[in-house]
N, C-alpha and C positions, 0 to 999 in steps of 0.2 A: 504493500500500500504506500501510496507519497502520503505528502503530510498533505495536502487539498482534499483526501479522501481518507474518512475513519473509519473502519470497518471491527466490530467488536459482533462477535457470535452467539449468543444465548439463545443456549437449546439448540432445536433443529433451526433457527432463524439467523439471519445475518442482519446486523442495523447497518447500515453505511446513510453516514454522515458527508454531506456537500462542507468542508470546513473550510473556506475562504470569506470568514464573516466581514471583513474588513474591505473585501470586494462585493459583497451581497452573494458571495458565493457564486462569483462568473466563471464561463466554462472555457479558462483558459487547458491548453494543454496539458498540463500536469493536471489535473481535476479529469479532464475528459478521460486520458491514459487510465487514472487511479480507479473510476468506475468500470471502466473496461476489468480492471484487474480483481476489483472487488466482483463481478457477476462471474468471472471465471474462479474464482475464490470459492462463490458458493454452491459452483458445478461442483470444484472437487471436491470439495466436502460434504458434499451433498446436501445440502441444506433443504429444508422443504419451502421457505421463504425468503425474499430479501427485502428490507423494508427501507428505503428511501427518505430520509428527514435534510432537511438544513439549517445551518447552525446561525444565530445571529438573529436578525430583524426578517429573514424573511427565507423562501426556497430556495432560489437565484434570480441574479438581472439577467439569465441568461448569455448568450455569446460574449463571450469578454475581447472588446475593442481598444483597449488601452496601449496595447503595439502595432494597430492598423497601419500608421506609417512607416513602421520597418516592415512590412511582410506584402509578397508578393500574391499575386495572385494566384501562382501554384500552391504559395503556402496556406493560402486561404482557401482552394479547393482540398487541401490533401485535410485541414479541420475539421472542415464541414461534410467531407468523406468519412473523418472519423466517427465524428457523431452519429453521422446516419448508421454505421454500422452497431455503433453500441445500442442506439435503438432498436436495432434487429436485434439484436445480439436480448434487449429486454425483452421485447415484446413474444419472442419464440424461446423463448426460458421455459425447461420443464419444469420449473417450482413454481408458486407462488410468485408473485411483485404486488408490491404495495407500495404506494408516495403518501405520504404526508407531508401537506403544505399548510405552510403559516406565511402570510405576509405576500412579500412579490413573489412572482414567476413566470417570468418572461422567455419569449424566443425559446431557443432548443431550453431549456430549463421543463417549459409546459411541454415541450414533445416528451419529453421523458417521461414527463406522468401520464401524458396519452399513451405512451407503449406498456402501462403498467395495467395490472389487472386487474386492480382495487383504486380509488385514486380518493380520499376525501382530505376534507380541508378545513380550517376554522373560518369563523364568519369575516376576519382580515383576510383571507386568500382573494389575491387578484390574479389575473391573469391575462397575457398578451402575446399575441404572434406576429410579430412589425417582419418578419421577412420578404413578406408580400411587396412591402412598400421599397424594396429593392432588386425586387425581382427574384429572389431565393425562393427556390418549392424545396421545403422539407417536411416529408413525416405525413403526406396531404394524405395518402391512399389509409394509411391507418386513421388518420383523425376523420376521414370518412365514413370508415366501417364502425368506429365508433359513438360518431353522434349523428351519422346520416350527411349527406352531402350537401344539404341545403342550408344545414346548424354550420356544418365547416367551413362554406363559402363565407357564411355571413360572421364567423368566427377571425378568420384570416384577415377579412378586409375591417376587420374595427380599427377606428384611428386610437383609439382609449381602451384600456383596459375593462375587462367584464370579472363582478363579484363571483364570490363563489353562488348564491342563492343562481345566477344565471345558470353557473356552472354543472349544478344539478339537475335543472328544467331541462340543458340541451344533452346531460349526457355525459358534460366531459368529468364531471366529477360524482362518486358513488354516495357521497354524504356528505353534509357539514357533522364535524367532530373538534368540540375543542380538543385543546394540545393537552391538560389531564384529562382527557379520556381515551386517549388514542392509545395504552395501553391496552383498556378493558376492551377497544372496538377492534384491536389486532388477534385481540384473544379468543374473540369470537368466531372471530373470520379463522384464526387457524383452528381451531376447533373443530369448523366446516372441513378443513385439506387433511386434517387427521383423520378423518373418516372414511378415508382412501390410502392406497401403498401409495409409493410415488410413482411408479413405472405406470398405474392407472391414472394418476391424477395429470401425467406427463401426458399421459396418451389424449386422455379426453379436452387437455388446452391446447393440444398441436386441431384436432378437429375443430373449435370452436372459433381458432383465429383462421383470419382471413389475410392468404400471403402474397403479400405487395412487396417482396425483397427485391426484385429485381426490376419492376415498374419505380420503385419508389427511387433508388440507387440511380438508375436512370435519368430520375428526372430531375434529381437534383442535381447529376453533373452537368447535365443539357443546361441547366437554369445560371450556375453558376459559372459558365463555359460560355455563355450566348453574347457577352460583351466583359468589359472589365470589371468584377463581381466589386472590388479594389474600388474603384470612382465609382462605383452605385452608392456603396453604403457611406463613401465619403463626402458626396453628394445627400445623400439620407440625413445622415450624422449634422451634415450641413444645416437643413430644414428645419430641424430642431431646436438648432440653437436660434435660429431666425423666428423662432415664436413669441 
């Protein structure tokens, strides 16, 4: 594990911690890397779950931009590659995934809890997908089978952030749960995956999801390939501060 990623085991479960509080826990490199190594972590150990939290004020600001001007536009597709695959890498997990979000959670941050199979939040969880507003398609084919394609269209294109009470109505999230309760609501829900081997509980989430691995992966490098990903968001980043 790096240090951007905490990973501590109890029981069959694995918690892994977003620890970049002093970034809002953005997904620089080392954090994307460490979650990668944390879901490989609870393959081999076989865990029956991994449970997703963030440290600090909130989930994540999502994509961490604070070296945009050093980095290339290879290096900006080979991140955003990465990501996309740690997604897959969640979303087709034979165990359990659970997120629990307090606070922001933005860009690849909410993808991640899209790829997860339980997702609730306290009544502070916001949520935003600004990749639209740069041209970047990430994560769309899952966040479709998710909450249906018309909740996702209208999901992507928000200029502001949606609460979690929205969150519920469209889908993208399983509950509101305060943060003391999210013990007792994890307990529950494993309670449920206990009541199956893994090798059935494996079998019957590979049936239940719907795979976009190769449509998705596609089309995020199409999106991010189609002009300089680099002066989009630089240009985006721009707009912002012009408010």
């Amino acid at each position: 594990m790096t240090g951007a990623v905490i990973s501590k085991r109890v029981g069959d479960c694995l918690y892994v911690t977003l620890s970049r509080p002093d970034k809002l826990n953005a997904f620089n490199a080392e954090l994307v890397e460490g979650l990668h190594g944390a879901v490989q972590m609870a393959a081999d150990v076989e865990a029956r779950a991994v449970i997703f939290q963030g440290d600090g004020r909130g989930f994540s600001g999502g994509f961490d931009l604070s070296a945009l001007d050093d980095e290339s536009d290879g290096d900006l597709l080979y991140r955003f590659v990465r990501v996309e695959q740690l997604l897959q890498s969640v979303a087709h997990a034979p165990f359990a995934t659970i997120a629990c979000v307090h606070g922001p959670c933005y860009g690849a941050a909410a993808d991640l809890v899209a790829a997860c199979q339980s997702r609730i939040g306290t009544a502070s969880a916001r949520f935003r997908m600004p990749g639209a507003f740069f041209g970047l398609v990430l994560g769309t084919g899952r966040l479709a089978a998710l909450v249906g394609a018309d909740h996702a269209r209208q999901l992507v294109q928000r200029a502001k952030p949606f609460g979690a009470e929205e969150a519920v109505e469209t889908g993208f999230l399983t509950a509101i749960v305060e943060d003391v309760e999210w013990e007792t609501w994890i307990e529950q829900r494993m309670a449920h995956v206990r009541m199956f081997d893994a090798m059935t509980y494996a079998n019957m989430s590979a049936r239940q999801r719907v795979n976009t691995r190769s449509t998705d992966l596609e089309t995020l490098v199409n999106s991010v390939t189609s002009s300089s990903i680099k002066a989009r968001i630089q240009a985006y980043v721009s707009s912002l501060n012009l408010e």
